[in-house]
C-alpha positions in Angstrom: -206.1 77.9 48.6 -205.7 75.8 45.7 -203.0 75.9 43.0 -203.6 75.0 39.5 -201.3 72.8 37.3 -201.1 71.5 34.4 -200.3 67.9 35.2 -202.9 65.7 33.6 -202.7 68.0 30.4 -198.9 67.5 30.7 -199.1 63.8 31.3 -201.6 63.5 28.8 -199.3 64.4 26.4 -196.0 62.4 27.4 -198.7 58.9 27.7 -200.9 59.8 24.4 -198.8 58.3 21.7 -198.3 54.9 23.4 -201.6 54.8 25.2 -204.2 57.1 23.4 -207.5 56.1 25.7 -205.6 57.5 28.5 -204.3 60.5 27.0 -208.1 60.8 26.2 -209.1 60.5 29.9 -206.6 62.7 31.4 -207.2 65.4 28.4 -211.2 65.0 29.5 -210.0 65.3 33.6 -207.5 68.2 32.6 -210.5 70.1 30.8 -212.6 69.2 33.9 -210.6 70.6 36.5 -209.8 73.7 34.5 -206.1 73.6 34.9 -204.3 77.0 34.1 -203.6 75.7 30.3 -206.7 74.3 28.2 -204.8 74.2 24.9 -203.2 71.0 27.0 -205.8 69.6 27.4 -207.3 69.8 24.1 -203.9 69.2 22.6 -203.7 66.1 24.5 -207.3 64.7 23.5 -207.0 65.7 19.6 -203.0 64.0 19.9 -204.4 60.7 21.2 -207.1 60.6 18.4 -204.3 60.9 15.8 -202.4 58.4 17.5 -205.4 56.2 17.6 -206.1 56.2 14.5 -202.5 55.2 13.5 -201.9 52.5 16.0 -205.4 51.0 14.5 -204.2 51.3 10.8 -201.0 49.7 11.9 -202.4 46.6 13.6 -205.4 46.4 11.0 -202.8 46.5 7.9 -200.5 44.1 9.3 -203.1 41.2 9.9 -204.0 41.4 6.7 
């Protein structure tokens, strides 16, 4: 019998803001394995694009 959790979606949310390629992956796994909550999932993956984003704009405005 297997249980579902929501632990990569979950995990993917608490590691997204400092590491945004692995809240990607673990949003992508977390769809994957059809954990009991997909809004964490696709929370997780749309949260690490922003973050993304930001952390490039940051690093790209302050070489320049």
């Amino acid at each position: 019998m297997e249980k579902k959790s929501n632990a990569c979606g979950v995990v993917g949310l608490c590691i997204g803001w400092a590491l945004p390629l692995a809240g990607i992956i673990l949003g992508i796994i977390s769809l994957a394995r059809r954990e009991k909550s997909v809004a964490l999932g696709v929370l997780s993956i749309v949260l690490a694009f922003f973050f993304w984003i930001f952390w490039a704009s940051v690093f790209i405005g302050g070489m320049f």
